[in-house]
N, C-alpha and C positions, 0 to 999 in steps of 0.2 A: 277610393276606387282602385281596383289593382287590375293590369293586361298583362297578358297573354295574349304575345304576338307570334304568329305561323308564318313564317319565312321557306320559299322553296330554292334548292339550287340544281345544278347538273341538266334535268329537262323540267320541263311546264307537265302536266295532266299526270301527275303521280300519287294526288288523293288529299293536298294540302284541305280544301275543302272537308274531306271526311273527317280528318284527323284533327284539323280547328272543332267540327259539329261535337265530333267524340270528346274532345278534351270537354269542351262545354259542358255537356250532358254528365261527365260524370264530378264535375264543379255542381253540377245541380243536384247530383244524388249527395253530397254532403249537407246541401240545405240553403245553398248561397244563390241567389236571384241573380244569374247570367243574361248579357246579352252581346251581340255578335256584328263585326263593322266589316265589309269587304274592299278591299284597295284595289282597283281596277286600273293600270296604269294606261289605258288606250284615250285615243281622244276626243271619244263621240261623247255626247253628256249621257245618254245610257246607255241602251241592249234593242231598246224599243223597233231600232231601224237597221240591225245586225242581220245578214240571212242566220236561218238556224242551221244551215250546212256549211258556214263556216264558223260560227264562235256557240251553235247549241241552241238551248234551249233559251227563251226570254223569258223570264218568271217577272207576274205581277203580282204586286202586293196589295195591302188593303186601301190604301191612300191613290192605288193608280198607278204607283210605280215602279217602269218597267227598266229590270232590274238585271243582277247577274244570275246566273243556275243555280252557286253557291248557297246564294241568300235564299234558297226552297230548301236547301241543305241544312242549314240554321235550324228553320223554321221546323222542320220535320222532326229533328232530333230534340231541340228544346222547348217545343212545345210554345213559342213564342212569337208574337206578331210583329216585324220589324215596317220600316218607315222609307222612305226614296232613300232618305239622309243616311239611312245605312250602308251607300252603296256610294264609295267615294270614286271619283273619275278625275283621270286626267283635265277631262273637258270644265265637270266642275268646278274643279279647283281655281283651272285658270281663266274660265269665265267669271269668278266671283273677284279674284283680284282684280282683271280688267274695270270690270266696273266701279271695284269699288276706287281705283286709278282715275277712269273716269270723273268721277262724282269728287276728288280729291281730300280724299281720305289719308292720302298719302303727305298732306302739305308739301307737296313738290319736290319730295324727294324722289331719285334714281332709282323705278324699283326694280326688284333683282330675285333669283330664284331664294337664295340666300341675304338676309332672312324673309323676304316680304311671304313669297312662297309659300314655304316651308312651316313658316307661323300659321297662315293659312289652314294646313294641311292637321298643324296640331291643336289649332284652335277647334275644326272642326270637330276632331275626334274627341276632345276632351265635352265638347256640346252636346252631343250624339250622344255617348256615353252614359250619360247620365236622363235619358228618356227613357221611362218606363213599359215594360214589354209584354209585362204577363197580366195576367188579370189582380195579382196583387195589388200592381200599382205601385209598386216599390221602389226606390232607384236602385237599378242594378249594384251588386257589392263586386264583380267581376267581367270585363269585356275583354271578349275574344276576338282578336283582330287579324285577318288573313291580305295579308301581303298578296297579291296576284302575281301571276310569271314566274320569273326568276331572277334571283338576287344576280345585277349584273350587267343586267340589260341594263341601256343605255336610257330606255322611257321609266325606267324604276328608280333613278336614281334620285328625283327630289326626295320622294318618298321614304328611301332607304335613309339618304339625309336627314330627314323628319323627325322619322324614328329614333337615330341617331342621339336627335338631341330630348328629343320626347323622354327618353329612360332619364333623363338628368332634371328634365323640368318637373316629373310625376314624385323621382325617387326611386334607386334602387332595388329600395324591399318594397316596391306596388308595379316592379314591371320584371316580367319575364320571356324568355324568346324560345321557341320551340323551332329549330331546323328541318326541314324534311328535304331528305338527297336519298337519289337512288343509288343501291348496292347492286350492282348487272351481274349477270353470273355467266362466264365466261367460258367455255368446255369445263362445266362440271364447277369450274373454279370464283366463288363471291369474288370480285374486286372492290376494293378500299379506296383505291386512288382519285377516283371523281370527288368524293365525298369529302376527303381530306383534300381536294383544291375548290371543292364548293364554301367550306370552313376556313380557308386560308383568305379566299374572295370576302369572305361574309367578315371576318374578322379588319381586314386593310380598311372595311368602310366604316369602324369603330363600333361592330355588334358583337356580341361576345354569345353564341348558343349558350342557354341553361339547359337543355337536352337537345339530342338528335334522334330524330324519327328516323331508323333507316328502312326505306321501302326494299324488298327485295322479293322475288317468287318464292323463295324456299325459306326455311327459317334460318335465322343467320346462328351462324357457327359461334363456338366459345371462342375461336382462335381469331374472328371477324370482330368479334364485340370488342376484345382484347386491343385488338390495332389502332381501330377508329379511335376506342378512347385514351389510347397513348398518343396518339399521330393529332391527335386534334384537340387533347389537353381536355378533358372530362373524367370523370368515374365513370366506371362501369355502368352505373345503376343511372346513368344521363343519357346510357344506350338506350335507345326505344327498339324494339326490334317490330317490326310490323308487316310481316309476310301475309300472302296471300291466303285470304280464309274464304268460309264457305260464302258469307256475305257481307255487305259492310257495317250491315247491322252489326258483327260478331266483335268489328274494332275496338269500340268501349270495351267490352270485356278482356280482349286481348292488350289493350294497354293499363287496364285497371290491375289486370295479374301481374303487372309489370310496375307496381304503385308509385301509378303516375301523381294521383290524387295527393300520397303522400310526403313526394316532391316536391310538390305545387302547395301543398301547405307548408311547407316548412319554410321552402324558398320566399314564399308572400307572406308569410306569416298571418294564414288564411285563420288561424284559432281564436284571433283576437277581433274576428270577428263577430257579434252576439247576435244569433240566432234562435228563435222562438224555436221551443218544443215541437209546435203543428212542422213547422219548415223542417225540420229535422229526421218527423216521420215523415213525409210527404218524400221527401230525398230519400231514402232506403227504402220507403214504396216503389218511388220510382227505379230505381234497380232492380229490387226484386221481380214488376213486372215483367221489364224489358229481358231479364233474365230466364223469365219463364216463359215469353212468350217465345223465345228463341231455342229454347228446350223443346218445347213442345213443340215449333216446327221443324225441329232437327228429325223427331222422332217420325212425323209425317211419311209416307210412302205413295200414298194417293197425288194423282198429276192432273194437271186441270192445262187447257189450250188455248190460247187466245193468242187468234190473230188479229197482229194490227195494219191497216190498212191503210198508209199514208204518201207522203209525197215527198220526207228527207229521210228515207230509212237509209240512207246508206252511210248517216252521220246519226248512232241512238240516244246521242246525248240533246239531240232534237226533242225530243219526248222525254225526258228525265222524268220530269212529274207525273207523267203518265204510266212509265213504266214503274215507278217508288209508289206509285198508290196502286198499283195493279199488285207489286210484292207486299202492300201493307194487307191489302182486302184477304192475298191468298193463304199469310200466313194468320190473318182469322180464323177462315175456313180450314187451316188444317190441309191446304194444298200445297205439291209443290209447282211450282208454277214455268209454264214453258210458256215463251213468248216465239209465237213464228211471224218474223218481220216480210209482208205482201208491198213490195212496192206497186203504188194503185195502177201508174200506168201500164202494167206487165198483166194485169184483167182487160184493156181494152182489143175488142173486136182487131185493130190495127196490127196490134204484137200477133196475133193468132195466125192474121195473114203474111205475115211478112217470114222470111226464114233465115234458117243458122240458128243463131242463140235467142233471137228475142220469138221464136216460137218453141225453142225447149223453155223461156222463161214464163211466158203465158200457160204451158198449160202444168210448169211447176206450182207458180202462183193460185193458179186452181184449185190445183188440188191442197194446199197450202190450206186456202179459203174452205174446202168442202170438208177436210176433215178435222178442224176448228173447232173447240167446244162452243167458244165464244168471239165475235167479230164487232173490233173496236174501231173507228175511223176518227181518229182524231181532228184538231183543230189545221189550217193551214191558209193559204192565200196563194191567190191563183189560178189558172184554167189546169194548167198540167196537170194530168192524174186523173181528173173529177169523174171522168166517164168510168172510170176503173173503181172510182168508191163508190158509186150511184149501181154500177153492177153487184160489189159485196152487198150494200145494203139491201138489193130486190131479193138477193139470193137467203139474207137471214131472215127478211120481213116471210117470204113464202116456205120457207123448210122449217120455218119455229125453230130456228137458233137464235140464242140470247146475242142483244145487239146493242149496244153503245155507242152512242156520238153525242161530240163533244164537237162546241162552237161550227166552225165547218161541218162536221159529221151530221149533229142536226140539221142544216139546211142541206145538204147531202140527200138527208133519208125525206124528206118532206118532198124535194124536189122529183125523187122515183116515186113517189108516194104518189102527189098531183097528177105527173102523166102517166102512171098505169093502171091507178085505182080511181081514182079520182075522173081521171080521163082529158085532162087540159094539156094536147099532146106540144111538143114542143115550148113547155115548160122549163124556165130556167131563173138564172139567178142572175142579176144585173150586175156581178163582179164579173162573168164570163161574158155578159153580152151588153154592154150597154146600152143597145136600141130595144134590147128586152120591153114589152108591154108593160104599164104598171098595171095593167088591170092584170094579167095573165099570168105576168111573171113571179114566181114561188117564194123567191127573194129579193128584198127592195135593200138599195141604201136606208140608212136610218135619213131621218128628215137635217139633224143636229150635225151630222157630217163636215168636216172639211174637206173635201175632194181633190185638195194640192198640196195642200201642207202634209206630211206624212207622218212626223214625229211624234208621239204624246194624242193624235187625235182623234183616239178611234173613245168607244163607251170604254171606260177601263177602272177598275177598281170594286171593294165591296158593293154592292146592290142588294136590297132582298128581292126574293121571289115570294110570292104568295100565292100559295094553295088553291085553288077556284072548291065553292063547292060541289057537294056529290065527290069529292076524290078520298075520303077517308079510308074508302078499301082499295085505293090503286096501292102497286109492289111501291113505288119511288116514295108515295108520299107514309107509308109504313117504315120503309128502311127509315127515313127521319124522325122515325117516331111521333108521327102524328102532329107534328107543329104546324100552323097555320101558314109561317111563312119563313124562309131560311135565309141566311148570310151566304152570297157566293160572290166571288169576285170573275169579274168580264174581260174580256177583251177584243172586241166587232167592232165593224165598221157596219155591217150589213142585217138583216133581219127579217121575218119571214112577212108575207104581204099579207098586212089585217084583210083584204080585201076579198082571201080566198080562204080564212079560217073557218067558217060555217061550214063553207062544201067541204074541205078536210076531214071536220070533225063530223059530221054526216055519216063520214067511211067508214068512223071508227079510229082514224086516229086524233085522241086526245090532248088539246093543251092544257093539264092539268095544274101548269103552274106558269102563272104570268106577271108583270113589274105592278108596280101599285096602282096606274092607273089602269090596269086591266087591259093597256093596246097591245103591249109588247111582249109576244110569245119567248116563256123562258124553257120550259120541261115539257114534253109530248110523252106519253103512254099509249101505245098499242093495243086494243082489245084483242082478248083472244090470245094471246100470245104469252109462249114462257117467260121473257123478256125483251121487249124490244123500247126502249127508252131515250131519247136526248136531249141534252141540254145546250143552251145558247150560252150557257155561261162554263169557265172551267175546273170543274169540281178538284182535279188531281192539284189545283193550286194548294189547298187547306186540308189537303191528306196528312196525317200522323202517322208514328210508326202503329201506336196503341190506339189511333182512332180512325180508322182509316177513309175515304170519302166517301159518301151513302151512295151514290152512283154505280161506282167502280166494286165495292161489295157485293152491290147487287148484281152485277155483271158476272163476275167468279163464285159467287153462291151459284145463280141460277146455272153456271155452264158447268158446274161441280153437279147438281142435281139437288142440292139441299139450301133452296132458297125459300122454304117454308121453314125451315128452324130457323134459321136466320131470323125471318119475320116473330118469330117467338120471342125472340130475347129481348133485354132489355138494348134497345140501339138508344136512347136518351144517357143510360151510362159508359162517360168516356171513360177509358184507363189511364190517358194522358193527361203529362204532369208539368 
């Protein structure tokens, strides 16, 4: 097994993430089965009860767990299904030695960060490691391991220890360390000096960078490359230069010109490993796909709009997966894609009346909303905002603009649905109203609930939906290509009232896709309508760059206007590798 570890220093949110996913991806286009561990040094056991306006988005995965943003970042770029256990925590770590202290595992010894800890931290990852990801079924031949934060911090330092002694327990030629420091530019002028005390830091805790990533806005100078690698004891060719490009799709390419790949083979002595033929083309498929599908949307000119209509826009890494499968769908389509962020509360009737700014901001958000190709309302928890999504959604349901929602969003749209067509006025959802009727109310708790415990307990995880029949010509169950019933993964507490689906569907709007026993509405289709769609579960989780989520495709096809070629192709064939 050989790692590759992504170390960050100087500040935190400078693309460690990207740059772990990119180094991955083009370890895959050689032909070598990757997979990817995240180091979370905070102390909650996940993300699951983090607000998304202050640490982002929660990404769940197939097993249920709710995880870091990063690990959607993995998944997206290597085409790979990771596990809870990919996502190590503070809280983990030292809930599993507690116990196993506890349970006296320890035979009465004094334990201590050093080693009990620390073994801990290297036992796990060497376990992890080797659980296979892809549909091979392989055990991975390379794991990509991203450090979180910054080398430095005070909560990083078992970890940084860990690592420390990790390269000595694996072996020298099976571990490598990839730096990432940002280069600031300063009136006109890169400076060096962060970067060379980020590498001086990183070195006193006994890690030695095999290259450094340097982040910078512009591209770094010869005279920049030159310093770092005198001042911090590297070759040139150990510079990574990684300035800002068109997307982050572009990363791989921009560090593969920079041959990182055949760095990383020589330094691992990645040749001795034996790779099948299929694995070999499959890896230079892979490139050349991702190569040209980034061509071809470089060349793109055509703009496509989607608003999103939510309740943390003022943090967009709230929506990561939201927005990564909105740019997967639009470079399909050959779109460039604009994202106009409507925060929901700034549509309600209240902002309109109130004045100063929060009445320039209602009728900006308006108009935001009105000239939209497409109006997404994503997933959230909460009362705040809702009246302000329940407004976008009336507003696409009646003008036939293409309309998507995701988990909240469909109960969202059902809810304007019930009391304006439907006509069960004072309709709502029992997350806003708890004395809500159950005969009347639009959204029920699910039955399975725990209503006090918060952590871990909502529906979470893969689930399939199944198809009802009569839906073979609906838009949703076409983009899937006609399958009976799909893989999606959840994440609710709440669900829409079986008690009121007959009058719904009466209207016109369709549950065309529900769970196995046929109670629980998963996908509604709109008659009559260019697109108006949602789902209870959240598709932008299992979005690809080369496969993008059928939802969300169909969202930016239909607001492009060519969501009948779309329906033509073959959607059954992935390009992802």
């Amino acid at each position: 097994m050989k790692y590759v570890v992504v170390s960050g220093g100087v500040i935190s949110g400078i693309g460690k993430g990207v740059i772990a996913s990119s180094t991955g991806m083009l370890l895959k286009t050689l032909g070598l089965t990757v997979t990817s561990i995240k180091i979370d040094p905070y102390m909650n056991i996940d993300a699951g009860t983090m607000s998304p306006l202050e640490h982002g988005e929660c990404f769940v995965l197939d097993d249920g767990g709710e995880v870091d943003l990063d690990l959607g970042n993995y998944e997206r770029y290597l085409n790979i299904t990771l596990t809870r256990d990919h996502n190590i925590t503070t809280g983990k770590i030292y809930s599993q030695v507690i116990e196993r202290e506890r349970r006296g595992d320890y035979l009465g010894k004094t334990v201590q960060i050093v080693p009990h800890l620390t073994n801990a931290i290297q036992d796990w990852i060497e376990r992890v490691a080797r659980i296979p990801v892809d549909e091979s079924g392989l055990t991975p031949d390379v794991c990509i391991i991203e450090l979180g934060g910054t080398v430095g911090d005070i909560e990083s330092a078992p970890f940084v220890e860990a690592l420390r002694q990790f390269q000595f327990r694996v072996g020298v030629e099976n571990f490598a360390l990839i730096h990432v420091s940002l280069v600031p530019v300063i009136h006109g002028e890169q400076k060096t000096k962060p970067t060379q005390a980020a590498i001086k830091d990183l070195r006193s805790l006994g890690l030695m960078p095999d290259m450094i990533a340097c982040r910078c806005s512009n591209k770094l100078e010869a005279e920049t490359i030159e310093k770092i690698a005198m001042f911090c004891h590297v070759g040139h060719n150990q510079v990574l230069a990684v300035h800002d490009v068109n997307s982050t799709y572009h990363v791989p390419i921009l560090l593969n010109e920079q041959k990182l790949t055949g760095f990383l083979t020589k330094r691992l002595e990645l040749q001795k490993i034996k790779l099948s033929d299929n694995m070999k083309t499959k890896g230079a498929k892979l490139y050349k796909d991702w190569s040209n599908l980034l061509t071809k949307h470089d060349k793109s000119f055509e703009k496509v709009t989607i608003a999103i209509v939510g309740k943390y826009t003022h943090l967009h890494d709230s929506y990561l997966s939201v927005i990564k499968a909105l740019e997967h769908s639009s470079m399909r389509c050959s779109r460039k894609l604009e994202i106009v962020w409507v925060e929901s509360s700034d549509l309600e009737p209240s902002t309109e009346s109130a004045s100063g700014d929060n009445k320039v901001n209602f009728h900006k958000a308006w108009h935001n909303v009105c000239v939209a190709d497409g109006i997404l309302v994503p997933g959230g928890f909460g009362t705040r905002g809702t009246d302000g999504m329940i407004a976008a959604a009336k507003w696409a349901r009646e003008n036939n603009v293409p309309y998507l929602g995701v988990c909240l969003g469909l109960q969202i749209a059902v809810i304007e649905f019930v009391n304006n067509v439907v006509g069960i006025k004072g309709s709502t959802s029992a997350e806003f109203d708890e004395s809500a009727s159950e005969e009347t109310a639009s959204v029920v708790y699910m039955p399975e609930i725990d209503k006090d415990k918060m952590g871990g307990t909502m529906r979470l995880g893969l689930r399939p939906t199944v198809f009802q029949k009569g839906t073979e010509k609906t838009a949703i169950r076409q983009l899937y290509g006609g399958h009976e019933s799909v893989p999606e993964r959840h994440r609710h507490r709440y669900e829409i009232n079986p008690k009121l689906v007959s009058q719904i569907e009466e209207k016109g709007l369709k549950f065309v896709g529900r769970d196995e026993t046929g109670s629980r509405m998963e996908i509604f289709e709109l008659e009559n309508h260019k697109y108006f769609v949602a789902t209870q579960y959240h598709p932008e989780y299992i979005s690809k760059v080369l496969d993008p989520s059928k939802p969300f495709l169909g969202l930016v096809a239909a607001a492009s206007g060519i969501l009948e070629d779309v329906l033509k192709e073959d959607l059954n064939a992935s390009g992802a590798f």
